[in-house]
C-alpha positions as CSV (number, residue, x, y, z in Angstrom):
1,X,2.5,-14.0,-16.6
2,X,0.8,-11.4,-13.9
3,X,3.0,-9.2,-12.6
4,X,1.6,-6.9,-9.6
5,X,4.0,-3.4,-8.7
6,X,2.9,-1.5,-5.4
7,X,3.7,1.9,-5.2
8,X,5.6,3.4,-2.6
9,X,4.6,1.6,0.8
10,X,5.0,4.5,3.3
11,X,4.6,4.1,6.9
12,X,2.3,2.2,8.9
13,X,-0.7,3.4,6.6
14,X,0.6,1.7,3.7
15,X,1.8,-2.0,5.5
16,X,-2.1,-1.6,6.8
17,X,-3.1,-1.5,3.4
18,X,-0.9,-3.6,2.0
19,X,-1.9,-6.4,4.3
20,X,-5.2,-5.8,3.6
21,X,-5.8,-5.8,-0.1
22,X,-3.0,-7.6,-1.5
23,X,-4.0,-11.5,-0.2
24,X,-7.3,-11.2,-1.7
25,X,-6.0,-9.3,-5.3
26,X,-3.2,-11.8,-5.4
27,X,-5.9,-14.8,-5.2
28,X,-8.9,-12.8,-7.4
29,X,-6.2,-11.5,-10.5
30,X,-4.1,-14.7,-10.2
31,X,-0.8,-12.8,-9.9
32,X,2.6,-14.5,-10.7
33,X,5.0,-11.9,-9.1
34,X,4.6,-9.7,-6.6
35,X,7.1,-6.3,-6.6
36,X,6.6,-3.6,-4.5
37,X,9.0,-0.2,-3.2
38,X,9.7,-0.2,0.3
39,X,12.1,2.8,0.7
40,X,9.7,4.4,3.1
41,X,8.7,1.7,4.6
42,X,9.3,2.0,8.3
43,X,7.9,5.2,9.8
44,X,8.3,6.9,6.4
45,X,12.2,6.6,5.8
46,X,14.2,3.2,5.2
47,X,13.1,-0.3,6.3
48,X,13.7,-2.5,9.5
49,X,13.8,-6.5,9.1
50,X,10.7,-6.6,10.9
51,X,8.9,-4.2,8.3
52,X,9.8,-5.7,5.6
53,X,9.0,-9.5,7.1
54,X,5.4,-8.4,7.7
55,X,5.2,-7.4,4.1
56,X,6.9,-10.7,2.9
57,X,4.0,-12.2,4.8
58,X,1.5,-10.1,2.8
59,X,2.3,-11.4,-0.6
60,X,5.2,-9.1,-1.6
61,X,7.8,-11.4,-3.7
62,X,10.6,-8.8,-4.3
63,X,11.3,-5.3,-2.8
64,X,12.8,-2.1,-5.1
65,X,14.1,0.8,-3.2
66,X,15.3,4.5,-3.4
67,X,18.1,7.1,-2.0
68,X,15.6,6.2,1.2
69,X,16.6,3.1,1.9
70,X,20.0,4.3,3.7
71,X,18.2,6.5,6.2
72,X,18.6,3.6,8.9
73,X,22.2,2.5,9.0
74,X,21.3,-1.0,10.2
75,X,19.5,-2.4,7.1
76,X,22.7,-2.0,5.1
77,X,23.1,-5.8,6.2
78,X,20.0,-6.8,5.4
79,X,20.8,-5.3,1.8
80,X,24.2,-7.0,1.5
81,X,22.8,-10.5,2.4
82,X,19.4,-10.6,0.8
83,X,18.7,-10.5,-3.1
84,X,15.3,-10.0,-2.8
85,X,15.8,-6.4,-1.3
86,X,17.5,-4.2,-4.0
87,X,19.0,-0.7,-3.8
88,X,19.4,1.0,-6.8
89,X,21.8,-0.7,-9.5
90,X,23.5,2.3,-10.4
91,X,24.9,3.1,-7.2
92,X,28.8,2.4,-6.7
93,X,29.9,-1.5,-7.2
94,X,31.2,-1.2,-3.6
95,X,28.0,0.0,-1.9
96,X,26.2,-2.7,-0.1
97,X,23.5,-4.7,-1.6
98,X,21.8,-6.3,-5.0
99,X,21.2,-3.6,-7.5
100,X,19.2,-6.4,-9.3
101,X,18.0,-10.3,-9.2
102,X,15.9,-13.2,-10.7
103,X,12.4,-14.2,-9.3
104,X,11.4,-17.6,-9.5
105,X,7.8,-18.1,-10.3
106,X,5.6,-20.8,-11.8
107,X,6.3,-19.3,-15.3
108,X,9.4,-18.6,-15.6
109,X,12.4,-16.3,-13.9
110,X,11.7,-12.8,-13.6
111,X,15.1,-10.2,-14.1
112,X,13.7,-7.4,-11.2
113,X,16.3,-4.2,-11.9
114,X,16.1,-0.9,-9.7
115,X,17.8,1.8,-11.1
116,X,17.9,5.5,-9.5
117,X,17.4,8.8,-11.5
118,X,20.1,11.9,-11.7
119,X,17.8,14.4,-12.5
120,X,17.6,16.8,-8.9
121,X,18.5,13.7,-6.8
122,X,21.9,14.4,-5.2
123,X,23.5,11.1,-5.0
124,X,26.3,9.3,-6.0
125,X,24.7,7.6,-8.7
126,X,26.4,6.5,-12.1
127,X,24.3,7.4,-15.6
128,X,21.4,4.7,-15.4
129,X,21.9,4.3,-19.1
130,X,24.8,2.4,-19.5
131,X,24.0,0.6,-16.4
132,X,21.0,-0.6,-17.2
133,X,22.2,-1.7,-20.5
134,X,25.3,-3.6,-19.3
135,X,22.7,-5.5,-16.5
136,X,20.7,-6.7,-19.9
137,X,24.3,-7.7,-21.9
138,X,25.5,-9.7,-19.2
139,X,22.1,-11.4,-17.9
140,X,19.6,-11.9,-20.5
141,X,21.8,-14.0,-22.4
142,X,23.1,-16.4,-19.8
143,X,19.9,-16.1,-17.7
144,X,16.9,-15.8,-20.6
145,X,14.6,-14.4,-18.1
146,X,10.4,-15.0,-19.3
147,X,10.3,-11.5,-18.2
148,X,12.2,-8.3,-17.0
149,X,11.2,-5.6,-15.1
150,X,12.6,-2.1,-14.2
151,X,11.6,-0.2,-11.0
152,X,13.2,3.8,-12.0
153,X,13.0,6.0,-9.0
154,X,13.3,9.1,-10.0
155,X,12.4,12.7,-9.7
156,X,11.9,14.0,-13.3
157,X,9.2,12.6,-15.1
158,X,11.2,13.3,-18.8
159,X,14.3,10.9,-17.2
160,X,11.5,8.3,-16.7
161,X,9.6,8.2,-20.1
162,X,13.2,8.6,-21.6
163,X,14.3,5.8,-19.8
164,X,11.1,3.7,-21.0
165,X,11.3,4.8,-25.0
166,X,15.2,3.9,-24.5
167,X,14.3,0.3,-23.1
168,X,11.2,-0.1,-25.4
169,X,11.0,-3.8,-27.1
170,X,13.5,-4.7,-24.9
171,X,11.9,-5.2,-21.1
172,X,8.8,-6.2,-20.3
173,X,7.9,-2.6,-18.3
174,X,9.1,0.3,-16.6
175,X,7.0,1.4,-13.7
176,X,7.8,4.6,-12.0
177,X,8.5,5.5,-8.5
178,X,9.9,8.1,-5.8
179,X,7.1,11.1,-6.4
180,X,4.5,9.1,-4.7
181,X,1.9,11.1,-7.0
182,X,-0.1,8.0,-9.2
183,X,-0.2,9.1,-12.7
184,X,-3.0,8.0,-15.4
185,X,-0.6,7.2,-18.1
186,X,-0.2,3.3,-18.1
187,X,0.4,2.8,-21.8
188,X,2.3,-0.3,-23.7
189,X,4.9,1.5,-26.2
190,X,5.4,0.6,-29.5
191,X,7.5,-2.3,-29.4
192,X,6.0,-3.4,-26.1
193,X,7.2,-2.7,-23.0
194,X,5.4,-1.3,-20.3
195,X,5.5,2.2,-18.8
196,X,3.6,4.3,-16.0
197,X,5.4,7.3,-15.2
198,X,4.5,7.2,-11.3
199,X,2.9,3.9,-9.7
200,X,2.4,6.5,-6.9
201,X,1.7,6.1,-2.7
202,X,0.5,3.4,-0.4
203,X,-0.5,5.1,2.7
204,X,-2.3,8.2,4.1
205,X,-4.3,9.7,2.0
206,X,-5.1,12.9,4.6
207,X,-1.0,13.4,4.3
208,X,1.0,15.7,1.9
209,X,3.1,12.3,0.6
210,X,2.8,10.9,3.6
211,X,3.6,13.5,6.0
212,X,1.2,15.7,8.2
213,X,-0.1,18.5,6.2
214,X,1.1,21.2,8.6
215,X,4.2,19.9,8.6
216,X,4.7,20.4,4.7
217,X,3.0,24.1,5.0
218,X,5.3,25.6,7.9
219,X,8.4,24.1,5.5
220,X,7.2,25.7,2.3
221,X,5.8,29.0,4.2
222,X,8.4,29.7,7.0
223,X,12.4,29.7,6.5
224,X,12.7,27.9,10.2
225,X,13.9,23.8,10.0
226,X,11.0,21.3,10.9
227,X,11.2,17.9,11.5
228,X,9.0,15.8,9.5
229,X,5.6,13.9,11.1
230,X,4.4,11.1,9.5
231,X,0.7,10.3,9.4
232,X,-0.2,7.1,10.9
233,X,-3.7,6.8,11.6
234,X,-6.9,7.6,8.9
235,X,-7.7,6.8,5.3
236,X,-5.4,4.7,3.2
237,X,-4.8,4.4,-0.3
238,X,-3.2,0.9,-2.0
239,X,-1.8,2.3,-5.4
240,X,-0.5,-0.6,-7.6
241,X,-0.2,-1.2,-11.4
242,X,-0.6,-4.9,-13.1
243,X,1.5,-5.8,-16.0
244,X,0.5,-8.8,-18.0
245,X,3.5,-10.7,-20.3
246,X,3.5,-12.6,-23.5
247,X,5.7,-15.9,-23.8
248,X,8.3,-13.6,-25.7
249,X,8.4,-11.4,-22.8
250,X,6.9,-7.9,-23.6
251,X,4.1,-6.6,-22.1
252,X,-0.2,-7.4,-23.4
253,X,-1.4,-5.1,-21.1
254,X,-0.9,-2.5,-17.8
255,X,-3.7,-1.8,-15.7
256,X,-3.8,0.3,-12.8
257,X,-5.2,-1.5,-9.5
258,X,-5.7,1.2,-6.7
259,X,-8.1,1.4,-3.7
260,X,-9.0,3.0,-0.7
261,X,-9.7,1.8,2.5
262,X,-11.3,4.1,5.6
């Protein structure tokens, strides 16, 4: 099975890029499963049900989030009524939405999980540990997925390759998200799972993670608020990662897929 992740999709930038390069990589790589993050989707922060539609129409199968995806108020419905948006699983049972859910595909179900990290965060969020762990004790067994794969948002990349050594041999991958910076270390571990620590952006490259250079600078140089400015116009990168499964489940192979459009 070929399982496609797309980094970050922030802004206009990256839903430009997105429907432009993934109809033609779905079709060239034969991809199973589409995943891709969509915390920053509309205008850089949250999603709107129109934002997300337009990437349904791309190609995009199932959509992970972040501590994002509550900056518009609104799409807590679409989160409580549709399983193939998830917020992070380790928020509180009570907060609205899928923390994980099962892909149907030509090979077999996929078990999509997103999880959120502690590290520097600031949010409600239980250990990802256990809750990762009780998602596999009560599904895998009753569900036998063909494969299983784990979005972790997070901030620190130690929580994220800890995460991945802790899950090793027993998901198919762990793909890294929320830093929006891609990282070259796509590597299968030991027993076979998976891992890049960052899948990283899909949006404005002339942007400091999407947002307007100057923006960034008068934050980090001056002590007076500024409201962010996100880039909309000008080069785009597509960032993605492609995981390939055996019939047992682990991962053959992760390659990154990224490209730039003008």
């Amino acid at each position: 099975m070929k399982i496609l992740f797309v980094g970050d999709i922030v802004a206009k930038p990256g839903r430009v890029a997105v429907k432009e390069i993934l109809p033609d990589l779905i079709k060239k790589e034969k991809i199973d499963l589409v995943v891709a993050n969509i915390e920053n989707l509309a205008h850089g922060k949250g999603a709107t049900a129109e934002t997300v539609e337009e990437m349904r129409e791309a190609g995009v199968d199932i959509m992970t989030s972040g501590n994002h995806i509550w900056f518009r108020g609104e799409f807590a419905e679409s989160l409580s009524r549709d399983p193939t948006i998830l917020r992070p699983a380790n928020y509180p049972s009570d907060t609205p939405g899928f923390g994980f859910t099962f892909a149907e595909t030509k090979k077999g179900k996929v078990l999509v999980i997103n999880l959120l990290g502690s590290q520097w965060m600031n949010q409600p969020v239980e250990e990802p540990y256990r809750t990762v762990d009780a998602i596999l004790l009560d599904q895998v067994e009753k569900e036998k997925p063909a494969a299983i794969l784990v979005d972790y948002h997070a901030e620190a990349t130690s929580e994220k390759a800890a995460l991945a050594w802790f899950l090793d041999g027993r998901v198919s991958a762990v793909i890294g998200t929320h830093t929006h910076i891609p990282s070259c270390d796509a590597t299968v571990l030991p027993k076979g799972t998976a891992f890049v620590t960052d899948v990283g952006m899909t949006g404005a490259i002339h942007s400091v993670l999407g947002v307007k250079p100057d923006i960034i600078i008068k934050r980090q140089k001056d002590p007076y608020p500024v409201k962010f400015e996100w880039v909309e116009t000008g080069p785009k990168a597509f960032r993605s990662c492609l995981i390939e499964t055996t019939k047992a489940g682990l991962a053959k192979s992760i390659k990154r897929v990224d490209s730039e459009l003008g």
